[in-house]
N, C-alpha and C positions, 0 to 999 in steps of 0.2 A: 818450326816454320814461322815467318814473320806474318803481322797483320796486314792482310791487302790492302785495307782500309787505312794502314799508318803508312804519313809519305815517309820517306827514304831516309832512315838515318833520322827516325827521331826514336825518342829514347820510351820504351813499353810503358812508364809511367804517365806520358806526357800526349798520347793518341786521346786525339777529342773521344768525348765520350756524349752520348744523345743526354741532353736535361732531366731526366724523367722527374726528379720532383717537380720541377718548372712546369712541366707540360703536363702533369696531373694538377699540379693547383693551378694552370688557366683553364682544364677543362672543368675543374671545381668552381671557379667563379661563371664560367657560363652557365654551369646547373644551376648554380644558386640562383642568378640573377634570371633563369630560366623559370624557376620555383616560384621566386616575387612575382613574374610576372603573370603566371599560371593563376597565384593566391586571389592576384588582385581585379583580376578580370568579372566583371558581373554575372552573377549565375543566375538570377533573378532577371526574369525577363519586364515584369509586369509588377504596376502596383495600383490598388483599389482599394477607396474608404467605401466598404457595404455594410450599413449599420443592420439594415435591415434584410440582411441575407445570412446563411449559416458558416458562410464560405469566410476563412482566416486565411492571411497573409502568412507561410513560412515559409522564413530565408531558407537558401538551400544550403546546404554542405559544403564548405572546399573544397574541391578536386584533388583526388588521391593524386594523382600524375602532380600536382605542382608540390604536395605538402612530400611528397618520394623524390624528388628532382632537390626540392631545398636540404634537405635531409643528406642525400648522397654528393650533394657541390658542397655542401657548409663539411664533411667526412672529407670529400676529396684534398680541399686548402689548408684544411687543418691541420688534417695527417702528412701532410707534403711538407708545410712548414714546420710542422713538428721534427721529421725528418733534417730538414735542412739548422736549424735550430742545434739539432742534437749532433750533427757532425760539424758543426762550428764549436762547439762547446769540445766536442775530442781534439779537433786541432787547435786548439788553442791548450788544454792538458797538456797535448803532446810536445807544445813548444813549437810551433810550424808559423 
């Protein structure tokens, strides 16, 4: 039985087909640039020179959510273009 989705009389090799590395490496570049933006945001709210108090100034930590977002975007484009990369490399073997 033919594909619904193929208009009429095109040939099985030739039915568009959805991007997926494309649309996994633009969803990799919003994580990433999601991640920077996560990174760079001020976690410290407050600052104070108290010589004469006990009390110390420590910066906070990164936020897991941006340094897990840069991580899984910078995975997503990599591996997509890796992907894409590596089937240009077969068709060009194969003579295409």
């Amino acid at each position: 039985m033919a594909d619904p989705a193929a208009p009429a009389g095109a040939h099985p090799s030739r039915v568009p087909r959805v991007p997926w590395p494309w649309l996994v490496a633009a969803a990799g570049l919003v994580l990433t640039a999601l991640g920077v933006w996560l990174l760079t945001r001020p976690q410290g709210a407050w600052f104070a020179y108290a010589p004469l108090s006990d009390a110390t100034y420590v910066p906070a930590r990164p936020s897991w959510a941006g340094i897990v977002a840069l991580g899984a975007g910078c995975a997503a484009w990599g591996g997509s273009l890796g992907h894409v990369l590596a089937r240009r490399a077969a068709w060009r073997r194969e003579g295409r």
